[in-house]
C-alpha positions in Angstrom: -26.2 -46.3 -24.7 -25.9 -45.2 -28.4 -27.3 -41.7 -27.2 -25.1 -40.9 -24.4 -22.1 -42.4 -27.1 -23.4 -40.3 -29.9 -23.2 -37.1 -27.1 -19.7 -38.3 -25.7 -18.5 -38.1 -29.5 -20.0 -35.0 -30.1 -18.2 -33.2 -26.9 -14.9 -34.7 -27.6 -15.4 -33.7 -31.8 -16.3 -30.2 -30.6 -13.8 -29.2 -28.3 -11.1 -30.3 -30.6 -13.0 -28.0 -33.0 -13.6 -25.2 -30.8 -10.4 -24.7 -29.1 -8.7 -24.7 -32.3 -10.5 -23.6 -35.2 -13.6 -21.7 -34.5 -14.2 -21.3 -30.6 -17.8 -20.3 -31.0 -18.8 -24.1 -32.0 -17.7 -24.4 -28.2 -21.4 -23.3 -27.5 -22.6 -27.4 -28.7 -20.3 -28.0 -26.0 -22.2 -26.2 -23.4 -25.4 -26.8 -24.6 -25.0 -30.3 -23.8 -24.1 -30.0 -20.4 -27.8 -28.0 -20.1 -29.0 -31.2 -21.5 -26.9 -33.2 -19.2 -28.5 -31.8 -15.9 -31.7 -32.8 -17.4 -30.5 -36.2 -18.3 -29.1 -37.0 -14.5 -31.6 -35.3 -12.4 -33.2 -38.4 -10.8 -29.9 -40.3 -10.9 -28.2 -41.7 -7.6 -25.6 -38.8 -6.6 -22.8 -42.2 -7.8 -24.5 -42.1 -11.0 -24.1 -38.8 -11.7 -20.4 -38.9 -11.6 -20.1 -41.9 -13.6 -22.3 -40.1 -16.1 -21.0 -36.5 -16.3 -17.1 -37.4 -15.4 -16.5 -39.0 -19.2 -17.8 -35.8 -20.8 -15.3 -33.7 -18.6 -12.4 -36.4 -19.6 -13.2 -35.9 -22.9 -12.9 -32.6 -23.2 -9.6 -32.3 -21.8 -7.7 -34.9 -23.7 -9.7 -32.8 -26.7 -8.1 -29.9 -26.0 -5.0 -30.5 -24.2 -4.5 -34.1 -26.1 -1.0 -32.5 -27.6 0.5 -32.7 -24.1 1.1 -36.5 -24.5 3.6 -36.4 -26.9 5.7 -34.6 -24.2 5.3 -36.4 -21.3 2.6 -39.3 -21.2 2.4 -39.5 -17.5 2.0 -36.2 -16.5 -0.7 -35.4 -19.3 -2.9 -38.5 -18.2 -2.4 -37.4 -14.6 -3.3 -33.5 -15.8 -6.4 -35.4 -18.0 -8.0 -37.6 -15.4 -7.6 -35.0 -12.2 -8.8 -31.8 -13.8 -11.7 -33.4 -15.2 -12.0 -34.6 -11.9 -12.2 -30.9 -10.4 -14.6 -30.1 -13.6 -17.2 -32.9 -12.4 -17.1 -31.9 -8.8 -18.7 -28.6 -9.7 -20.7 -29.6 -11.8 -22.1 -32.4 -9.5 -22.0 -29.5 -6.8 -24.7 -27.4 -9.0 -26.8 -30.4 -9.5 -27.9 -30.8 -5.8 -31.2 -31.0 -5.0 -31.1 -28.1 -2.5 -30.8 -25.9 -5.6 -34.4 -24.6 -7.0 -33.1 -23.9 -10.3 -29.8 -26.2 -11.4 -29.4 -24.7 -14.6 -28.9 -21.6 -13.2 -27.1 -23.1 -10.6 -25.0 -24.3 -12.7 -24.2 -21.1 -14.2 -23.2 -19.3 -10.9 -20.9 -21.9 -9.6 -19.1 -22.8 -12.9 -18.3 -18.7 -13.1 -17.6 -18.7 -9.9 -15.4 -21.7 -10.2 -13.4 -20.6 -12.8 -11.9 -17.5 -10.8 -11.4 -19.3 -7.2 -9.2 -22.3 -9.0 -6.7 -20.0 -10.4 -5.8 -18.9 -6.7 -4.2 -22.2 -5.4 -1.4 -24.5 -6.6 -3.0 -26.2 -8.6 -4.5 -24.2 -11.2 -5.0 -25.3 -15.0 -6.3 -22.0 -16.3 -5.9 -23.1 -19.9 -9.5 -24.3 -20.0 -11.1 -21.7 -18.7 -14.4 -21.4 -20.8 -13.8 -17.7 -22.2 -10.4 -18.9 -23.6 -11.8 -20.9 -26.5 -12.8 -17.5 -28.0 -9.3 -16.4 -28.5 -9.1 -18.1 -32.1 -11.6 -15.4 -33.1 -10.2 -12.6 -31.2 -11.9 -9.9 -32.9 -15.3 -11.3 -31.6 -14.1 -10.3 -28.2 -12.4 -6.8 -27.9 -15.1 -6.2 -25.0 -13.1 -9.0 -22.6 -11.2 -5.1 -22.0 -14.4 -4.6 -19.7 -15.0 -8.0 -18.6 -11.9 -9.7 -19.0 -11.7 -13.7 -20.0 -14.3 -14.5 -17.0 -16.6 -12.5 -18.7 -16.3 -14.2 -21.7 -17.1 -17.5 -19.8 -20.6 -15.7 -18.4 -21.7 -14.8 -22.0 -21.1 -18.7 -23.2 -23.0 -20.1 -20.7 -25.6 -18.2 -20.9 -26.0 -17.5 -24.8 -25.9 -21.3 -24.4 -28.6 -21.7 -21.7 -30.9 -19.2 -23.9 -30.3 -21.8 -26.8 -31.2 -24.4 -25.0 -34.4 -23.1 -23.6 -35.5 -21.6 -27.2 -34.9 -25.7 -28.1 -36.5 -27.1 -25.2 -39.5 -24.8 -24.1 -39.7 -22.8 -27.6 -39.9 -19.5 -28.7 -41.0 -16.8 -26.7 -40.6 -12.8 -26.8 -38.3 -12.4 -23.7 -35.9 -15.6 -25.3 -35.6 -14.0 -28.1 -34.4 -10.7 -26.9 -32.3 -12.2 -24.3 -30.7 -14.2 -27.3 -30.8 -10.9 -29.7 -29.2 -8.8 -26.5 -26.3 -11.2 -26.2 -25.6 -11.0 -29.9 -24.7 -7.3 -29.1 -21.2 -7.7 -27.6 -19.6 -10.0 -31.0 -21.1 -7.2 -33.2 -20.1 -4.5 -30.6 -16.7 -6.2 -31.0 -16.7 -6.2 -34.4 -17.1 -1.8 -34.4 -14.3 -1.9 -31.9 -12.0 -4.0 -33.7 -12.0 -1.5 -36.2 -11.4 1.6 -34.8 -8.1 3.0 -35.4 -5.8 2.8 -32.1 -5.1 5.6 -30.6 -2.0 7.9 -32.1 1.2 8.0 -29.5 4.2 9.8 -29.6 5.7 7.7 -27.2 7.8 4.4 -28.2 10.0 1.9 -27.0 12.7 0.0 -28.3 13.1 -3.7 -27.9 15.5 -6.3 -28.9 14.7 -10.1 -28.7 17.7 -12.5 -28.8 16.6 -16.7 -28.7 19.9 -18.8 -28.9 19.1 -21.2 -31.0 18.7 -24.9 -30.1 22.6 -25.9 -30.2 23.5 -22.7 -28.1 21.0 -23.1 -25.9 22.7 -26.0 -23.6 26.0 -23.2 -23.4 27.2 -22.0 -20.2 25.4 -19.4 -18.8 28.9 -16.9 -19.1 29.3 -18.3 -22.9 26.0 -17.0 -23.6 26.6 -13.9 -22.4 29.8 -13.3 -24.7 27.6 -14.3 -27.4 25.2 -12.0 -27.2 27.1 -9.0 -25.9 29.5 -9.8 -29.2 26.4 -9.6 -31.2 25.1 -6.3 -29.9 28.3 -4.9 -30.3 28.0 -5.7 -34.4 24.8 -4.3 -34.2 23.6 0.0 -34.0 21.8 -0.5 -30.7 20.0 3.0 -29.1 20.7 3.5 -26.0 18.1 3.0 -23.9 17.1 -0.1 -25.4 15.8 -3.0 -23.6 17.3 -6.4 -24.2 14.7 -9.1 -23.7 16.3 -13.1 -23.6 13.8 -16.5 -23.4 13.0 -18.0 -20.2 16.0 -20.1 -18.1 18.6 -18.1 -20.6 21.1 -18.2 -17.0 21.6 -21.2 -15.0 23.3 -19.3 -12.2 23.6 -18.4 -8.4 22.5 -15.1 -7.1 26.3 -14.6 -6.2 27.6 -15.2 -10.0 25.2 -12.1 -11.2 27.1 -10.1 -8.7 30.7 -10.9 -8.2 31.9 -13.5 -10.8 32.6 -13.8 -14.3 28.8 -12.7 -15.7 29.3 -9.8 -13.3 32.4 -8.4 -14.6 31.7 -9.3 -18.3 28.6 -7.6 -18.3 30.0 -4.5 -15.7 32.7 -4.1 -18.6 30.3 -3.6 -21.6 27.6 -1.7 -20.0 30.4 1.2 -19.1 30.1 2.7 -22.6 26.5 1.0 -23.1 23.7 2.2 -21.3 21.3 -0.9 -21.9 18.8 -3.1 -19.6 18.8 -6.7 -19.7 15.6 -8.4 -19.1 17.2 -12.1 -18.7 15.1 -15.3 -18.3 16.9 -16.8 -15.1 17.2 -20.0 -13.2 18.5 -19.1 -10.0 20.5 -21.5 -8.0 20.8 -21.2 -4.3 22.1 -24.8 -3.4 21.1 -28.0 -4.5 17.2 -28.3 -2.7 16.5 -24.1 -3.6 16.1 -23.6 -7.1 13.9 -20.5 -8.1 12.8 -19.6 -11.6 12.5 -15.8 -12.6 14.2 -12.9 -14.2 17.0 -11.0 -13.4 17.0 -7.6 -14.8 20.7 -5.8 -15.1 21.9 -2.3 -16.4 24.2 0.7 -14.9 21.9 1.0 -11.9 21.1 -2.3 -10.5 20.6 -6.1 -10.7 17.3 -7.3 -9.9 15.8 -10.5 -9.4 12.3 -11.5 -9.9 10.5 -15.2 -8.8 7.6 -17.2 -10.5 4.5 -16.5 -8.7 3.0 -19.0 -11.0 4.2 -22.6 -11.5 3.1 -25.6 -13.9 1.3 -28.0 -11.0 3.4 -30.8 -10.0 6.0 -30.6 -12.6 7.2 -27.2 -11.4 5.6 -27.0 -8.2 4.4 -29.5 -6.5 2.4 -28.5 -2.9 3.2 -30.3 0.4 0.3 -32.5 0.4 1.1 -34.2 -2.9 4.8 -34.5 -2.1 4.5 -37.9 -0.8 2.7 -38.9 -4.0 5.2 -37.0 -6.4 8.3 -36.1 -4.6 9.5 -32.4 -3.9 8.8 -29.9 -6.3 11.6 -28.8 -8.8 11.4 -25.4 -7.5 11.0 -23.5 -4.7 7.9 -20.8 -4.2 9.3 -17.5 -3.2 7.8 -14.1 -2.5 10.4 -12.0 -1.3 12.1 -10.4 -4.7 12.3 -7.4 -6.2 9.3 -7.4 -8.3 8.3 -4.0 -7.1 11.9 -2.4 -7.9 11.6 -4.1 -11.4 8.1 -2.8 -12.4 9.7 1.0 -11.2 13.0 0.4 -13.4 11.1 -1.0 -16.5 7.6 0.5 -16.2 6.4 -3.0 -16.9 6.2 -6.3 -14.9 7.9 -9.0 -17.3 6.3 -12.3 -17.0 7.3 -16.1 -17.0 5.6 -18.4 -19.1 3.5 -19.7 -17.6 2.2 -17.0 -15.8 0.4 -15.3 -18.6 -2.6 -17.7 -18.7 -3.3 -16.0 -15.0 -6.1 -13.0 -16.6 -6.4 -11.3 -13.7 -2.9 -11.6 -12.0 -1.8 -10.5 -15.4 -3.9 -7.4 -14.9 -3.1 -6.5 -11.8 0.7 -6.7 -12.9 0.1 -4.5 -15.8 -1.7 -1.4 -13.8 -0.2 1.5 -15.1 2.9 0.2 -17.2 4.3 0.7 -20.7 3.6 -2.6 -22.0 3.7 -6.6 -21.5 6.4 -8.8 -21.8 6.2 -12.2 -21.7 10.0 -14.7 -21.7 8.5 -18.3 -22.2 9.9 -21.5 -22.9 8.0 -23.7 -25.0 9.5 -27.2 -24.5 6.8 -28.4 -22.6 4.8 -28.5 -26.2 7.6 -30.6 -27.2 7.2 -28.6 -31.1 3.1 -29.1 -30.7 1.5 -27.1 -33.4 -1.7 -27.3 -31.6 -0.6 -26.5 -28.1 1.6 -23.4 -29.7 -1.2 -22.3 -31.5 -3.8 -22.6 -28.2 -0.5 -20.8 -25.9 -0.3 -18.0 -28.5 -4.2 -17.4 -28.8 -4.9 -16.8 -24.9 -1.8 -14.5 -25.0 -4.1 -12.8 -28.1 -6.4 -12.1 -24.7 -4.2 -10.4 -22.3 -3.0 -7.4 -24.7 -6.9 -7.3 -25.4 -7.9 -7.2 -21.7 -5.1 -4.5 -20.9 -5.2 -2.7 -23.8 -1.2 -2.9 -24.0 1.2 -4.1 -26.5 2.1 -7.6 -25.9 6.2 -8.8 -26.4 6.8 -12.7 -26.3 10.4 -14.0 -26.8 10.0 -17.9 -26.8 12.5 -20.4 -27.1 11.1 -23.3 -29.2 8.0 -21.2 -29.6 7.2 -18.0 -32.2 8.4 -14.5 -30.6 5.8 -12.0 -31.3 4.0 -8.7 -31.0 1.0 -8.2 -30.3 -1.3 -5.2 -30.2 -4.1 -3.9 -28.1 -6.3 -5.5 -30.2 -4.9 -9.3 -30.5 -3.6 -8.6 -33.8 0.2 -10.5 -34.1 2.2 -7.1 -35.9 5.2 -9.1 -35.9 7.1 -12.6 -35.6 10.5 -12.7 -34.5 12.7 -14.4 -38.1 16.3 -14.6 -36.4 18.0 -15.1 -33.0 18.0 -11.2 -32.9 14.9 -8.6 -33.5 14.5 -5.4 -33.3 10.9 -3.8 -32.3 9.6 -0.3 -31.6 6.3 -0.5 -30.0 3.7 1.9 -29.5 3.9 2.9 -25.4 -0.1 2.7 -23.7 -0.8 3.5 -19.9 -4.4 3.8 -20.1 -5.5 1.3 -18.0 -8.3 -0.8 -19.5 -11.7 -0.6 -17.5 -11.0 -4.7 -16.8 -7.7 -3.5 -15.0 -9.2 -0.9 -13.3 -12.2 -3.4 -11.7 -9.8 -6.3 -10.8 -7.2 -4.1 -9.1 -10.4 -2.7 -6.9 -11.6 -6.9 -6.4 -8.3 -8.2 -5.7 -5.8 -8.0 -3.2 -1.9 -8.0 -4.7 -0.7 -11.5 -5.6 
């Protein structure tokens, strides 16, 4: 009992350590699970749950502990059923109609890891690779491999380990350990190289209302910030990036009412595009969240593709458990028509933890732009800090510049290399960034793998 306590304190310590000071201590993390499908190998298949399923608890509330303080329920709900999903794979790679578990183990945790961010119910956040984002200059390679990748050379850096404690030293263990060592210090020569020279640029504004505007009227915004543009030298051209849910509207106020008018008036002698975080309204049961994008030309509307589970979306079969979901999925948008006008795809919170829907998205645009809302941290230094680093991993994997404007969150910039260049100061910021269409070799492989989302 002292044993599996003294391991149980260990896992929680070290993904508390990992995920937010120094994510290669995450390999402790691992190498105890090797040690785990030692431990339970002769146990009843009951057993093995009851053994393994505290180590998986553990290392969610060590993690994501920081969503309690915003909502108790939901975060002990999130807690107990992913670590739920966690022990069923790792049960599933401790069968005995597997020769070799450990490797087993391996192949369906990697494998795992990329078929649970396709349904409703996905929880990227702990998907292995991310821990390394706190040392983001260990893994400028993730532009080939992208975050899964990452997760492949933990597990088995940490299986190598294990076997050089277990079974001792031998020459292949040591070169499989001394070849693994290759892509940090490969990482390291890539992270400083200079970034390619461009002539091209864009200019970006980012405007956050601040926490007593925020609760305005969607039109009362909108004077606001078209009175402060009008103080301000804007170029034209520009692209005027809000936070997520900036309108609380229906699709018919964007194109015949007040908004409309207000914002048809202004744009006559100002060439601009809005990029608007948007809640749209259809009646009261069909509530989609998105962006609308509006210049001379058009107004566009854009849907989440990706939704918190349960809080945002909840799926049929847990309706009668939760109720119906706060918003509505929708696919049919004008997210192709947006890309074209911005020559990006603008993404939604949540939606950024998704690597390779993210990469997908990206193929062949400008740059990355994310419109969050951070309440959900409820002012969490730790689960700001955790948001921020993953986002550190999709400018690295698409080799673009990266543009968050959060509200309740820092607004940043990012560059190809998961360096933050900037931090928004005011309600209003002005940006040029560097314009990259190379697509990143990740890009390239995941837009051959997978089908568009």
């Amino acid at each position: 009992m002292f044993k599996y306590s003294s391991y149980l304190f260990t896992f929680l310590l070290f993904s508390f350590l990992s995920w937010n000071y120094y994510g290669i201590f995450f390999l402790v993390n691992i190498i105890l699970l090797f040690f785990i499908i030692d431990t339970i190998k002769d146990k009843s298949f009951g057993k093995k749950i009851l053994y393994v399923y505290p180590f998986f608890l553990s290392l969610n509330v060590g993690v994501t502990f920081w969503l309690y303080q915003s909502d108790p329920l939901y975060s002990i709900i999130t807690f107990i059923s992913n670590a739920l999903i966690m022990t069923f794979f790792f049960i599933m790679a401790n069968l005995p109609l597997w020769k070799n578990t450990k490797v087993a183990f391996i192949i369906i945790w990697f494998a795992s890891e990329i078929i649970l961010t396709k349904w409703d119910l996905s929880w990227p956040w702990l998907i292995f690779g991310n821990v390394l984002s706190n040392q983001w200059y260990l893994i400028q390679w993730y532009s080939f491999t992208g975050v899964y990748g990452g997760s492949l050379w933990l597990l088995l850096l940490a299986f190598i380990i294990y076997m050089l404690i277990t079974e001792g030293y031998s020459r292949l263990r040591v070169s499989m350990f001394l070849l693994c060592l290759i892509f940090p210090l490969l990482s390291l020569v890539m992270y400083n190289w200079a970034l390619p020279e461009t002539k091209e640029k864009e200019t970006i504004i980012l405007y956050t209302p601040d926490a007593a505007t925020f609760g305005d009227s969607s039109y009362q915004k909108t004077r606001t910030l078209l009175s402060v543009l009008s103080q301000k030298k804007v170029d034209k051209r520009t692209k005027i990036i809000t936070t997520e849910l900036f309108f609380q509207i229906k699709p018919y106020d964007l194109i015949h009412r007040n908004i409309h008018y207000l914002m048809d008036s202004w744009m006559t002698d100002n060439d601009l595009t809005f990029v608007m975080g948007s809640q749209i309204e259809n009646d009261s049961a069909n509530k989609f969240n998105g962006i609308s994008v509006i210049n001379k030309r058009n107004t566009m509307f854009r849907t989440k593709k990706k939704y918190v589970p349960v809080s945002e979306y909840t799926p049929k079969l847990l309706v009668p458990m939760f109720g119906k979901s706060f918003y509505v999925k929708n696919q049919d948008d004008d997210s192709k028509r947006i890309t074209g006008e911005l020559n990006t795809f603008p993404f939604v919170c949540y939606e950024i933890l998704f690597s390779d829907f993210v990469a997908q998205k990206t193929s062949d645009v400008n740059m990355i732009m994310v419109l969050a809302s951070e309440e959900f941290m409820n002012g969490s230094f730790f689960g700001s800090l955790q948001y921020n680093n993953i986002i550190r991993i999709r400018a690295i994997e698409n080799s673009r510049y990266l543009i968050k404007n959060s509200f309740l969150g820092k607004s940043l910039v990012v560059n190809p290399k998961g360096d933050i260049i900037d931090v928004m100061s005011s309600n209003f910021h002005q940006v040029t960034v560097p314009i990259y269409q190379k697509n990143s070799f990740y890009q390239m492989l995941v837009t051959k793998l997978f089908s568009d989302e």
